[in-house]
DSSP file (Angstrom, degrees, kcal/mol; ACC not computed):
  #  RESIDUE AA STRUCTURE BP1 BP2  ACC     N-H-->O    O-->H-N    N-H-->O    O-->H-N    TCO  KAPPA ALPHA  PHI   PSI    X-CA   Y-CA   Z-CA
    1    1 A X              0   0    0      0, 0.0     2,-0.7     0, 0.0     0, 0.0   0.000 360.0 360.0 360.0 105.2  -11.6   12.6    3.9
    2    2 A X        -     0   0    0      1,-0.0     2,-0.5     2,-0.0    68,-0.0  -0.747 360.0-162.2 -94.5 126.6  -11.3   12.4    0.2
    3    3 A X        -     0   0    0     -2,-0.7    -1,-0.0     1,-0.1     0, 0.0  -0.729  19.4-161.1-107.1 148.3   -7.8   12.9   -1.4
    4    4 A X        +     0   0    0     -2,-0.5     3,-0.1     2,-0.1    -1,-0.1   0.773  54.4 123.0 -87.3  -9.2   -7.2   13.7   -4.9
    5    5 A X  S    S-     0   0    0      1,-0.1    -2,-0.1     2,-0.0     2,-0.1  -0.197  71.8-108.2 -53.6 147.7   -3.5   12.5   -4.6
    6    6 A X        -     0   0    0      1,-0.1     2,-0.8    69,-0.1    69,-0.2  -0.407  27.9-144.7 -87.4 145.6   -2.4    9.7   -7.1
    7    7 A X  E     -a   75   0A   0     67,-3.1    69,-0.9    63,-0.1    -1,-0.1  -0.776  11.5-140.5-117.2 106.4   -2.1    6.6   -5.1
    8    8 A X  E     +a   76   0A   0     -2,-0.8   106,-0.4    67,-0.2     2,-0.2  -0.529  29.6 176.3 -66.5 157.1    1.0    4.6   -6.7
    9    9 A X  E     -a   77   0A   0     67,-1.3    69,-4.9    -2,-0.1     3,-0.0  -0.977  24.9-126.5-148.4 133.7    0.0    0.9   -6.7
   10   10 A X     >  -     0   0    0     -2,-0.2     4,-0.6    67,-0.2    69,-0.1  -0.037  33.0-108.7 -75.4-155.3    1.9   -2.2   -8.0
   11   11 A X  H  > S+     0   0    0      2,-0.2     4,-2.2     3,-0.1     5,-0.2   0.790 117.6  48.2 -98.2 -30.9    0.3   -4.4  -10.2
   12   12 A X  H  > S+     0   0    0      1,-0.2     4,-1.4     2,-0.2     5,-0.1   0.982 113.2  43.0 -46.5 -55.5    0.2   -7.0   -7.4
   13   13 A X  H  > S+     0   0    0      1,-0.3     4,-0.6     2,-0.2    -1,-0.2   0.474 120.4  45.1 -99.7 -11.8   -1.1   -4.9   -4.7
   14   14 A X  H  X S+     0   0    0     -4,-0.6     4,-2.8     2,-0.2    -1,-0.3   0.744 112.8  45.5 -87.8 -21.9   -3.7   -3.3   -7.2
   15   15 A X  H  X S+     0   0    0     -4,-2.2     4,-1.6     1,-0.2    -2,-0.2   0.727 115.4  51.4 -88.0  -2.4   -4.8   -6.5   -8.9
   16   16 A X  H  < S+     0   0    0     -4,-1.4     4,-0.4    -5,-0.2    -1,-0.2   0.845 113.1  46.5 -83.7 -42.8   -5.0   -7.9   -4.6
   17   17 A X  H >X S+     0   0    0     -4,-0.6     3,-1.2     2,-0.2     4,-0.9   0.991 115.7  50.7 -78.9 -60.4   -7.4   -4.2   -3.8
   18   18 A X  H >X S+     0   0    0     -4,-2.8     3,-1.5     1,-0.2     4,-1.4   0.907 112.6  40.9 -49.2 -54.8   -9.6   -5.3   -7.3
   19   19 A X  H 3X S+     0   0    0     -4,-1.6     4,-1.1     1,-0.2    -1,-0.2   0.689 113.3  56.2 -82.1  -7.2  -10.3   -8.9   -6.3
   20   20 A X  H <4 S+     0   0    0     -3,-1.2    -1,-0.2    -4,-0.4    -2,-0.2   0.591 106.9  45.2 -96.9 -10.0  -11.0   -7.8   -2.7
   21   21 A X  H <X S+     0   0    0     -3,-1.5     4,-1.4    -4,-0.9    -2,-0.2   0.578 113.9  58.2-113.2  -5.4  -13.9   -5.1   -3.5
   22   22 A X  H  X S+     0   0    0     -4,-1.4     4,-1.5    -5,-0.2     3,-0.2   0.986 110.6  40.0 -57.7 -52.2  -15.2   -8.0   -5.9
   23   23 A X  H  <>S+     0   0    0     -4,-1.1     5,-2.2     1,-0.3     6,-0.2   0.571 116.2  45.3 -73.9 -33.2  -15.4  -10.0   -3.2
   24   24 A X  I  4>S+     0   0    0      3,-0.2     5,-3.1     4,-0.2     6,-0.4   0.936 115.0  48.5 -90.1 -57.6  -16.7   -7.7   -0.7
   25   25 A X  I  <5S+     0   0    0     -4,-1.4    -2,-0.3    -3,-0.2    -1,-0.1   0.693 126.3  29.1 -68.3 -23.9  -19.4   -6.3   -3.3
   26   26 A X  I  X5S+     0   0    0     -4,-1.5     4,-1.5     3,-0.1     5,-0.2   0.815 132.3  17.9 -85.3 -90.9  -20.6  -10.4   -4.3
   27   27 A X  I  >5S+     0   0    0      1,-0.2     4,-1.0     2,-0.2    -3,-0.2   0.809 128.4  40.4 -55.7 -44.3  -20.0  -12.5   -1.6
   28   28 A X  I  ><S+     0   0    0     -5,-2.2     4,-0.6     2,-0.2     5,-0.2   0.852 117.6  51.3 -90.9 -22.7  -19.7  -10.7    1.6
   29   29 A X  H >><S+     0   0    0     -5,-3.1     3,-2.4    -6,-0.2     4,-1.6   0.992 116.0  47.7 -58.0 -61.6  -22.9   -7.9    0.4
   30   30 A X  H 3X S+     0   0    0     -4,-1.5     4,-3.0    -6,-0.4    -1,-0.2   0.914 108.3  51.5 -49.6 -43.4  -24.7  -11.3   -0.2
   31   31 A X  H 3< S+     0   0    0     -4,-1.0    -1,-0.3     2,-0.2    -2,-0.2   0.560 113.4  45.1 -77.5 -16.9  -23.6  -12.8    3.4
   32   32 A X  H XX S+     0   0    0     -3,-2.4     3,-4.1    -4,-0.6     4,-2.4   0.658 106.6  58.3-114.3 -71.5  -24.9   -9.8    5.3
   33   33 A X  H 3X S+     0   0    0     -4,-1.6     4,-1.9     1,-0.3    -2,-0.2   0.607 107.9  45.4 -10.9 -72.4  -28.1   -9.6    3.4
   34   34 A X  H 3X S+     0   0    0     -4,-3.0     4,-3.0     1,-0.2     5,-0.3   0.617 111.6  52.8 -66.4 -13.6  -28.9  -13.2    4.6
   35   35 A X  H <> S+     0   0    0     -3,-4.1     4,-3.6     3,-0.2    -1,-0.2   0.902 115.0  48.4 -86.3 -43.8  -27.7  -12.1    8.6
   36   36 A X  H  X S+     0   0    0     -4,-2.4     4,-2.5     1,-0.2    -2,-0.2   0.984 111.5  42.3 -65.1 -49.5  -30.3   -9.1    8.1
   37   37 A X  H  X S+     0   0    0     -4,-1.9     4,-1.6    -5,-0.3    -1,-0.2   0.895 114.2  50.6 -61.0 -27.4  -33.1  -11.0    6.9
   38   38 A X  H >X S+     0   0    0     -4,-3.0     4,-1.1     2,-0.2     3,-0.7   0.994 115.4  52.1 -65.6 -45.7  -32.3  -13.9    9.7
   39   39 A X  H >< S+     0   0    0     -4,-3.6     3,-5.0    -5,-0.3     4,-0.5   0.858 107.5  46.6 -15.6 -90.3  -32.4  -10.6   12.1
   40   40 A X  H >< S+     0   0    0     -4,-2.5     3,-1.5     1,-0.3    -1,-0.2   0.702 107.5  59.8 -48.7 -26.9  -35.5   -9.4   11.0
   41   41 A X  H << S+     0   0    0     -4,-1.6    -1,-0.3    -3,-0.7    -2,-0.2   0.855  91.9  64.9 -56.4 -23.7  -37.1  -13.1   11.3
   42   42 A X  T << S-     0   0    0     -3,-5.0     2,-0.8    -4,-1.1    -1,-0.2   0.620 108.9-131.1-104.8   7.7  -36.5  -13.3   14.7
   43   43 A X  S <  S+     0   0    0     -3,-1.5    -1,-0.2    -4,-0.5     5,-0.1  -0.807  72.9  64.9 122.5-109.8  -39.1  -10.2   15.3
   44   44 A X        -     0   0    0     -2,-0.8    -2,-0.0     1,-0.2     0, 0.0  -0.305  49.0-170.8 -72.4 144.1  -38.6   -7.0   17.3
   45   45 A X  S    S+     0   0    0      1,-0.1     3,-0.2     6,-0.1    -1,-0.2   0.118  78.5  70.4-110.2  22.8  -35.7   -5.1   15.6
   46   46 A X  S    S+     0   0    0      1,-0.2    -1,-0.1     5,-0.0    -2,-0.1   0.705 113.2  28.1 -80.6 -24.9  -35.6   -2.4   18.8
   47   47 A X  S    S+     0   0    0      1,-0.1     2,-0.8     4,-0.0    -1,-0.2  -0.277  95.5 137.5-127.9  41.6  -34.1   -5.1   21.2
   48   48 A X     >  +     0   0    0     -3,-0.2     4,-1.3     1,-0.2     5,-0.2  -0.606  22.9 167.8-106.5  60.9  -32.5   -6.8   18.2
   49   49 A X  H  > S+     0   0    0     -2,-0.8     4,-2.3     1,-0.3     5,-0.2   0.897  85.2  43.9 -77.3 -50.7  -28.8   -7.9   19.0
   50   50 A X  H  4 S+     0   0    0      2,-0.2     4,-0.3     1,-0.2    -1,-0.3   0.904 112.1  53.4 -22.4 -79.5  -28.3   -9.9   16.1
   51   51 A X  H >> S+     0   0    0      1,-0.2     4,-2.0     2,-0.2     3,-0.8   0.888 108.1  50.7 -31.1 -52.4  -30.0   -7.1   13.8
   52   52 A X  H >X S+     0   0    0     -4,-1.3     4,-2.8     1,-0.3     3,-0.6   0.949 114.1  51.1 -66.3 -30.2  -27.4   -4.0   15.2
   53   53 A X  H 3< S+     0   0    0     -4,-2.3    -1,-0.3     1,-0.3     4,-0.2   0.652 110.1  44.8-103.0   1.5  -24.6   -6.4   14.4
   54   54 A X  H <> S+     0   0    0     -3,-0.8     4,-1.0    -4,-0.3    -1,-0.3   0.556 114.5  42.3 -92.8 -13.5  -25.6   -7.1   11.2
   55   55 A X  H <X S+     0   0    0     -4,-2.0     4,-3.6    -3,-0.6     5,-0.3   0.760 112.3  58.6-105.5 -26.4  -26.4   -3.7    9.9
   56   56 A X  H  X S+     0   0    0     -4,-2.8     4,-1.1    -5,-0.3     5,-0.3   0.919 109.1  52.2 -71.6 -29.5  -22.7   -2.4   11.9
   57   57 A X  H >> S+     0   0    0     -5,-0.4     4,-2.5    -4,-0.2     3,-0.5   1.000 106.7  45.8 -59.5 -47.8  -21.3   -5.2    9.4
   58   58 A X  H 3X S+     0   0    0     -4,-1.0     4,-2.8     1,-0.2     5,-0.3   0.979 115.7  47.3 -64.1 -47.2  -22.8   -3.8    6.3
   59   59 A X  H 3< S+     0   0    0     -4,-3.6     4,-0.3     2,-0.2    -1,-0.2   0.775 112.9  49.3 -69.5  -5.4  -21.6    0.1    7.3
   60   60 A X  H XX S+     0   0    0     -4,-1.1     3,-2.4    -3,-0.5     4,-2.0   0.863 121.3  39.2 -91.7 -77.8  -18.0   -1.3    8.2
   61   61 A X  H 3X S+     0   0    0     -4,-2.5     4,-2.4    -5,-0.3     3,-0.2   0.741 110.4  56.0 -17.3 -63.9  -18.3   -3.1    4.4
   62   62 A X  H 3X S+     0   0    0     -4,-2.8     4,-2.0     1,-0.2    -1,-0.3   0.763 108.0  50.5 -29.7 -50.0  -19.7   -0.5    3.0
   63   63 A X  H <> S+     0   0    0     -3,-2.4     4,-1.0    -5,-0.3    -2,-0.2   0.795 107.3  49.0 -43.1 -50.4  -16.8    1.5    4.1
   64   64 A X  H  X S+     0   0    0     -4,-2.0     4,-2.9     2,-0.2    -1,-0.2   0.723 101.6  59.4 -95.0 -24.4  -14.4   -0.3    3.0
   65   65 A X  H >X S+     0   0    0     -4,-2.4     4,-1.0    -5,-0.3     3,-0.9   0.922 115.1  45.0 -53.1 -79.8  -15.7   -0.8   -0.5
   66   66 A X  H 3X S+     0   0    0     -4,-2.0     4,-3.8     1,-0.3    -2,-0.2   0.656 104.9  53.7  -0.8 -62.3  -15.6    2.8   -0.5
   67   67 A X  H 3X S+     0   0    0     -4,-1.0     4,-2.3     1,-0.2    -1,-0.3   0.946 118.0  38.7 -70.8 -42.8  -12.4    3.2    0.9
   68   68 A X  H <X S+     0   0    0     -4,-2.9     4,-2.2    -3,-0.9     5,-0.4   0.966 107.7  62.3 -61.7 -60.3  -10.9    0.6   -2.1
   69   69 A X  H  X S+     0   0    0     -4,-1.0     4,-2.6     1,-0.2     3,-0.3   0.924 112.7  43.1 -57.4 -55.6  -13.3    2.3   -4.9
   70   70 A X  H >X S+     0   0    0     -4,-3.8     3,-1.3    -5,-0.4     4,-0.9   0.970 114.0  45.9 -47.6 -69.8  -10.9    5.7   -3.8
   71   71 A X  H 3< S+     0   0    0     -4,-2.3    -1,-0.2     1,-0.3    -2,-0.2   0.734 114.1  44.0 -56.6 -26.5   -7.9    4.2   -3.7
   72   72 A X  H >< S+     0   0    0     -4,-2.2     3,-0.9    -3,-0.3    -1,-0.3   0.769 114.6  60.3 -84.2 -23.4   -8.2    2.2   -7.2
   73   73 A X  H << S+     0   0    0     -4,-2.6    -2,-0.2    -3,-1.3    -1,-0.2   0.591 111.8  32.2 -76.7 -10.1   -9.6    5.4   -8.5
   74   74 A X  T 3< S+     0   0    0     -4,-0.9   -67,-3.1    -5,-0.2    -1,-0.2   0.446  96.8 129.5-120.7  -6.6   -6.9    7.3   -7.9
   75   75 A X  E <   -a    7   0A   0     -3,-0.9     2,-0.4    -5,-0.2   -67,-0.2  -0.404  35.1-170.1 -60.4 121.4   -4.6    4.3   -8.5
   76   76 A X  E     -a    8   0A   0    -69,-0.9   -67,-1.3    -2,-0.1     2,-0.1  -0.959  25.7-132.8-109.3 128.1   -1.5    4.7  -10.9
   77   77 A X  E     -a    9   0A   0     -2,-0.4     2,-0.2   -69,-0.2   -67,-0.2  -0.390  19.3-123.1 -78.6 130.7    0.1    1.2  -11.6
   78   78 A X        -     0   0    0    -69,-4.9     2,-0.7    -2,-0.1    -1,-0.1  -0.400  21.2-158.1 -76.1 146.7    4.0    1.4  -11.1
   79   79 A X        -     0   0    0     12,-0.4     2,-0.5    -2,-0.2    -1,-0.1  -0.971  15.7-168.0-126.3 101.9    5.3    0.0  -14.6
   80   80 A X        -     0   0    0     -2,-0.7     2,-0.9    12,-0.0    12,-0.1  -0.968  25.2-122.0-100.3 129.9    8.9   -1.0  -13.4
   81   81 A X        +     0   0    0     -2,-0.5     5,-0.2     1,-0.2    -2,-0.0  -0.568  39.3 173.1 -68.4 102.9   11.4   -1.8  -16.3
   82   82 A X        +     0   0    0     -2,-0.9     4,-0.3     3,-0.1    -1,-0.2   0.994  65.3  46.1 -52.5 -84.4   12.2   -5.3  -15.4
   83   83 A X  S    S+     0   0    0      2,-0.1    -2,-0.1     3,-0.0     3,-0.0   0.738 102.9  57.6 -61.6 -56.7   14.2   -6.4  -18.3
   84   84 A X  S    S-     0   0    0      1,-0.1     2,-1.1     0, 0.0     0, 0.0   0.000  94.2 -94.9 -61.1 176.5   16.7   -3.6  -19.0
   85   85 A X        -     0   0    0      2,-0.0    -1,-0.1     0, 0.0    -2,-0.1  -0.777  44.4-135.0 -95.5 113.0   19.1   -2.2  -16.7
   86   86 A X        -     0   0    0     -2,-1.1    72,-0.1    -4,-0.3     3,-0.1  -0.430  13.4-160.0 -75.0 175.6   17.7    0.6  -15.1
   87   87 A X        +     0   0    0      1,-0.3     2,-0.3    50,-0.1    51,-0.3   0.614  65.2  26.1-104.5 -36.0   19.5    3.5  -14.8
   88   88 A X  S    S-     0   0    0     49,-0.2    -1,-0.3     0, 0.0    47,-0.2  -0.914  78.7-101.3-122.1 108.2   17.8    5.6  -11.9
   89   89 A X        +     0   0    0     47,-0.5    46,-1.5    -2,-0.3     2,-0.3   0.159  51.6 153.6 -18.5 127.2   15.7    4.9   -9.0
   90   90 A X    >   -     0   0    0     44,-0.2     3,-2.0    45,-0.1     2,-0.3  -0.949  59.0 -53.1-162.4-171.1   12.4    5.4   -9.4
   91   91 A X  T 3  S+     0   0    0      1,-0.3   -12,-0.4    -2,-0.3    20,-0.1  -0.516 127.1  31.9 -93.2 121.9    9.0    4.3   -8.0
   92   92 A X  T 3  S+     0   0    0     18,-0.5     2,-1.1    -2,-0.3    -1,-0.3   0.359  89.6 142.1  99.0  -8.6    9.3   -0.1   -8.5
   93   93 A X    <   -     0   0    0     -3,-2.0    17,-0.6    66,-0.0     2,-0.5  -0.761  53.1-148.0 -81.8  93.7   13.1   -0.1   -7.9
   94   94 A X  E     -B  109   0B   0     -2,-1.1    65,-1.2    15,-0.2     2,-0.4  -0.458  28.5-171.4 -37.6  95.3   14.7   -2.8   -6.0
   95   95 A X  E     -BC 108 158B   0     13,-6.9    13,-4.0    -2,-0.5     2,-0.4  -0.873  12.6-163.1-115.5 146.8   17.7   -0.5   -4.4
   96   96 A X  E     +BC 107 157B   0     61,-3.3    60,-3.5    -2,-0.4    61,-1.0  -0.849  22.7 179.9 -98.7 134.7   20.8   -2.3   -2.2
   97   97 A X  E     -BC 106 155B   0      9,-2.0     9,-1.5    -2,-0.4     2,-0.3  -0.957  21.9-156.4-143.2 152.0   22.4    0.4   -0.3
   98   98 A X  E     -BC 105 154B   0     56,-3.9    56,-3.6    -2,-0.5     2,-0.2  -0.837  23.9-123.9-118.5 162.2   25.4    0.4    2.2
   99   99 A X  E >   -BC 102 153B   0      5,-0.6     3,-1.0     3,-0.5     2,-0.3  -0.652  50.8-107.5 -98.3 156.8   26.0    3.4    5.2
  100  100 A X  T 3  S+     0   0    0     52,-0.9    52,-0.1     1,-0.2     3,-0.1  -0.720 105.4  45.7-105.7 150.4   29.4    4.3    4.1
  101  101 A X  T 3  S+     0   0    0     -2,-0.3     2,-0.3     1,-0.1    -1,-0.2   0.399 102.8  62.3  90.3   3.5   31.8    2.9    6.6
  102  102 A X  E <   -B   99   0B   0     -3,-1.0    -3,-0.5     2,-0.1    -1,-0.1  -0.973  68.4-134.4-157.8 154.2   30.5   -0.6    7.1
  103  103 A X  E     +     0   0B   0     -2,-0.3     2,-0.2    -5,-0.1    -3,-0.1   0.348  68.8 108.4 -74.3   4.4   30.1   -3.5    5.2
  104  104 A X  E     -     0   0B   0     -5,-0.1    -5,-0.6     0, 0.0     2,-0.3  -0.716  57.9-155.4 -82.8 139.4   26.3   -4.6    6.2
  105  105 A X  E     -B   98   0B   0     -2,-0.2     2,-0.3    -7,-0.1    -7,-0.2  -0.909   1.7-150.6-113.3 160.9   24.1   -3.8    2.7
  106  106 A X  E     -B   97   0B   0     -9,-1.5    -9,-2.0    -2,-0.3     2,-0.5  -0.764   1.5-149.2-105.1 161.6   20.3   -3.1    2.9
  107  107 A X  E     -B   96   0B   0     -2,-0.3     2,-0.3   -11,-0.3   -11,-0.3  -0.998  17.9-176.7-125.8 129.3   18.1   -3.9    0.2
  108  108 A X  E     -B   95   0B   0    -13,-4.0   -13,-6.9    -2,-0.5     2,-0.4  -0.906  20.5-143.2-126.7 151.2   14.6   -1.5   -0.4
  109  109 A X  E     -Bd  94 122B   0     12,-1.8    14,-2.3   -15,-0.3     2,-0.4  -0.897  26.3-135.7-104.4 129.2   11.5   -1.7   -3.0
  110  110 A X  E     + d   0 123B   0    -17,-0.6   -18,-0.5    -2,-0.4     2,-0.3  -0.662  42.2 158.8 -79.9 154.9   10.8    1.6   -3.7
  111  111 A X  E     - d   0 124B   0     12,-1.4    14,-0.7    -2,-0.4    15,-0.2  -0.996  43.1 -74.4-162.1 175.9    6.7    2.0   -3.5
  112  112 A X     >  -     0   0    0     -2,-0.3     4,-0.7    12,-0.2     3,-0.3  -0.059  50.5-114.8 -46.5 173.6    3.3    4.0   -3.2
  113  113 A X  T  4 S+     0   0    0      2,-0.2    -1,-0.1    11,-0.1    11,-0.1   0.567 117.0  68.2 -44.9 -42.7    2.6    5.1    0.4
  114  114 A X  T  4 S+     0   0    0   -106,-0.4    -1,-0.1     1,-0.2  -105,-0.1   0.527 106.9  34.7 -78.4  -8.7   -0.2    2.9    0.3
  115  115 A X  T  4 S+     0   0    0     -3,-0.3    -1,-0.2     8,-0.1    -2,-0.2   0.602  82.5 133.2-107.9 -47.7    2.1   -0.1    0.1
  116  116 A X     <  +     0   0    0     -4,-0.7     2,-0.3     7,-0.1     7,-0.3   0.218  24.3 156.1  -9.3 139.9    5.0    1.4    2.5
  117  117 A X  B   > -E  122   0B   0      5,-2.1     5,-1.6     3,-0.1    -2,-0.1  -0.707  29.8-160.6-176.6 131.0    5.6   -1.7    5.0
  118  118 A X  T > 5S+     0   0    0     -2,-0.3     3,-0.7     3,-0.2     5,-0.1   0.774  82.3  64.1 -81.4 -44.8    9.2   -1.9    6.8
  119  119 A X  T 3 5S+     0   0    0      1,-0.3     2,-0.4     2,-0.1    -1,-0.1   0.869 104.6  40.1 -70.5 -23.4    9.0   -5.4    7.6
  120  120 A X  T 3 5S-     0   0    0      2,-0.2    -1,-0.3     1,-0.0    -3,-0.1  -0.448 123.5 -99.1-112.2  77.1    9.0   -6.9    4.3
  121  121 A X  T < 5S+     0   0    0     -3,-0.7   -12,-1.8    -2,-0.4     2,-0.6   0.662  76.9 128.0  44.5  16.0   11.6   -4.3    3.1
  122  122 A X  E   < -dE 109 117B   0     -5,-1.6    -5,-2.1   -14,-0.2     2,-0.3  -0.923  33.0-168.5-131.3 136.9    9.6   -1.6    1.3
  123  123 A X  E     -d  110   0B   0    -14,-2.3   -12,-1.4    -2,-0.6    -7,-0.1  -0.595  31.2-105.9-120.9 166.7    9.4    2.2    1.6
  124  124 A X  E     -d  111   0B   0     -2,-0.3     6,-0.4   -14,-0.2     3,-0.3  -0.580  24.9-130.5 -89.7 153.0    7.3    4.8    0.4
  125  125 A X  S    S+     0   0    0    -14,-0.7    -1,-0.1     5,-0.2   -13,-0.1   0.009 111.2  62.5 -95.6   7.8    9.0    6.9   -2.4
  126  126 A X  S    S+     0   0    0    -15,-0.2    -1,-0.1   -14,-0.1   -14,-0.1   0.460  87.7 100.5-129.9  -9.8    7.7   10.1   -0.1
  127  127 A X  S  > S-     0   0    0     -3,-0.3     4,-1.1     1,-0.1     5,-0.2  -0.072  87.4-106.5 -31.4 155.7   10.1    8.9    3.1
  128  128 A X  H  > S+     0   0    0      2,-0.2     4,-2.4     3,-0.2     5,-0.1   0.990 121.5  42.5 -39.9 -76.3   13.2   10.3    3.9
  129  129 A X  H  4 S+     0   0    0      2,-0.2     4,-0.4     1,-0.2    -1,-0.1   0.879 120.9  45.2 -64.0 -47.8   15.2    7.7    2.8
  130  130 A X  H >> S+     0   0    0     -6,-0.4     3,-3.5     1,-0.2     4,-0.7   0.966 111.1  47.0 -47.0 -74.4   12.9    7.2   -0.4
  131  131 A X  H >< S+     0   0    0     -4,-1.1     3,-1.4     1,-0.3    -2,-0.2   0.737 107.6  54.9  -0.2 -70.8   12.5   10.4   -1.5
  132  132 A X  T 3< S+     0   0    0     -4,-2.4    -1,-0.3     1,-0.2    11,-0.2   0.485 106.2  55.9 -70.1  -1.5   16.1   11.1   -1.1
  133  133 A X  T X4 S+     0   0    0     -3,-3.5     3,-1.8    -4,-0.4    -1,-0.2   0.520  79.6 123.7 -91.5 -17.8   16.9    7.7   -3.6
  134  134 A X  T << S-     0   0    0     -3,-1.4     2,-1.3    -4,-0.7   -44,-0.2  -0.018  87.6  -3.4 -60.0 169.0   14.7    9.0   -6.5
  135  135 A X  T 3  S+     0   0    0    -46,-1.5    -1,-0.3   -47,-0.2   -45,-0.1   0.334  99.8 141.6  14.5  13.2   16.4    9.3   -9.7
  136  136 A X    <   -     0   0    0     -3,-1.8   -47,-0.5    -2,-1.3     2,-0.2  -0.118  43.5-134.7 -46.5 155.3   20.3    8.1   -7.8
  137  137 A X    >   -     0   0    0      1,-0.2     3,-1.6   -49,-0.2    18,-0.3  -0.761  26.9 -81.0-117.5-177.2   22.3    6.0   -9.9
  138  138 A X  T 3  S+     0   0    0    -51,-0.3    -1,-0.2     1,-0.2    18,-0.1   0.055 120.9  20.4 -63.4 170.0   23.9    3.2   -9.3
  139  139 A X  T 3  S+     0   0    0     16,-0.2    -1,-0.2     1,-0.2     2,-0.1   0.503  93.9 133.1  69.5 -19.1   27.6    4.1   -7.5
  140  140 A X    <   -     0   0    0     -3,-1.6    15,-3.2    14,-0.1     2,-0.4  -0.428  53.9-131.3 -83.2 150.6   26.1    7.7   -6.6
  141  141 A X  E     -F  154   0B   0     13,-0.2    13,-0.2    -2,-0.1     2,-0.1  -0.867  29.5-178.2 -65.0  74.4   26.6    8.9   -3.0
  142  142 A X  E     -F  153   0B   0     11,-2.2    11,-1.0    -2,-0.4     2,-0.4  -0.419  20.6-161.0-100.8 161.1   23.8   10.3   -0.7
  143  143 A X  E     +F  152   0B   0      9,-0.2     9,-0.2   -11,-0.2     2,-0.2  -0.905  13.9 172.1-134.3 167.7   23.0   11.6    2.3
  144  144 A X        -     0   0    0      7,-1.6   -15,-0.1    -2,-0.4     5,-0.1  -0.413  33.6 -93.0-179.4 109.6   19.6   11.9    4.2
  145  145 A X        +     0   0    0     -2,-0.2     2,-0.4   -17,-0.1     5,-0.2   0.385  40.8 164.5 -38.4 139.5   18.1   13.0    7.6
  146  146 A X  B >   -G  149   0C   0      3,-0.7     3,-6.4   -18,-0.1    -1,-0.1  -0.996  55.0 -89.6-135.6 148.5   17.5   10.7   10.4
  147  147 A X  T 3  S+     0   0    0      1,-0.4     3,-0.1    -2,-0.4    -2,-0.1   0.753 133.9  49.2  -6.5 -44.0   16.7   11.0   14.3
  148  148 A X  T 3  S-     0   0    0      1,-0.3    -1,-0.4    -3,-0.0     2,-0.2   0.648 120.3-109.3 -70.3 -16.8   20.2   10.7   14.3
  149  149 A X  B <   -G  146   0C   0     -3,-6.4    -3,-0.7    -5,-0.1    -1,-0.3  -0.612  65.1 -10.4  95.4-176.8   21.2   13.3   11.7
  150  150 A X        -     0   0    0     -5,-0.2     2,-0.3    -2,-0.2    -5,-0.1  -0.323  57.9-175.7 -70.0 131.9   22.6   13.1    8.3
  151  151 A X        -     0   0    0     -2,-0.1    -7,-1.6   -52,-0.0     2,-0.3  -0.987  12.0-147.9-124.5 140.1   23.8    9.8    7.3
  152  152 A X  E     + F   0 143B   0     -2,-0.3   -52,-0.9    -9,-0.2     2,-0.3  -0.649  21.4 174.2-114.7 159.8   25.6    9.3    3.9
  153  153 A X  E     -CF  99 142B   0    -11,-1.0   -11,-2.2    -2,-0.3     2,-0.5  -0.998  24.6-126.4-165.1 172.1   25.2    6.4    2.4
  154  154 A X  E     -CF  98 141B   0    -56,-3.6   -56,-3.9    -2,-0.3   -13,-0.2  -0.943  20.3-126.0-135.7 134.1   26.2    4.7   -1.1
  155  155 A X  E     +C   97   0B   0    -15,-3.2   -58,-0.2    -2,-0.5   -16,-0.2  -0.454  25.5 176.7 -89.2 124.9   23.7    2.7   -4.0
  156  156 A X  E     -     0   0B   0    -60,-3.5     2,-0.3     1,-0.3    -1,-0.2   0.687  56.9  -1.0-111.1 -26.5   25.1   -0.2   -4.5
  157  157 A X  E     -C   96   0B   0    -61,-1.0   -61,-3.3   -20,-0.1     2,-0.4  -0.951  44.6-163.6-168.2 160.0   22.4   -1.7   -7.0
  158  158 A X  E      C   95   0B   0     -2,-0.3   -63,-0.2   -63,-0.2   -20,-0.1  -0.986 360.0 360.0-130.3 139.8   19.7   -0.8   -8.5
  159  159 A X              0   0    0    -65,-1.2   -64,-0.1    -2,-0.4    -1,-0.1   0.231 360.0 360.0-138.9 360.0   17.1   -3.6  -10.3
């Protein structure tokens, strides 16, 4: 399934997809070559367990170069303004936010989809809760569905 959507990427997590289809396309192409040719030494390739598990590694590889060669193609690298103070959420934005009516604050990375991960604290800029942080400022007031219903909540920083 090819998509034409632009696939945000940091600079980490793109320069982490680059060094991982070198790798795949040097070393690991090289490293299945050598499993097929020991395959083929050892004769019949009909009854050939060795052989099938060497050629289902190269179509899995294959794959997955693929799948990277899409995704970097399509890749736009988030360019976050570090240095200044931003002024609006946007995609690269550290945001702290509190549920109005209790003191616990969260902190989110805004990010691509392709990045999205809950446990270490980052959300896709096409969530709910992302989506509904884009261009906030600091101070501003929001609200945004959840299982639960609308929950308001309040930007407490933005970096």
């Amino acid at each position: 399934m090819m998509n034409d959507e632009t696939n945000y990427l940091s600079r980490e997590k793109f320069d982490e997809l680059t060094a991982e289809l070198e790798h795949l396309k040097t070393v690991r192409r090289r490293e299945i070559a050598e499993q097929l040719e020991y395959a083929r030494s050892l004769g019949d390739l009909s009854e050939n367990a060795e052989y099938e598990e060497a050629r289902n590694l190269q179509a899995a590889s294959e794959d997955r170069i693929r799948t990277i060669e899409g995704e970097l193609a399509r890749a736009r690298i988030i360019e976050h303004n570090k240095g200044g103070k931003s002024s609006a959420v946007s995609l690269g934005s550290v945001v702290t936010i509190q549920k109005q009516g209790e003191k616990e604050e969260h902190t989110y990375e805004i990010v691509g989809s392709a990045e999205a991960n809950m446990q270490e604290h980052k959300i896709s800029h096409l969530s709910p809760l992302g989506s509904a942080l884009m261009e906030k400022k600091k101070g501003d007031v929001f609200s945004f569905e959840t299982p639960k219903g609308a929950q308001k909540y309040k930007i407490v920083n933005i970096k």
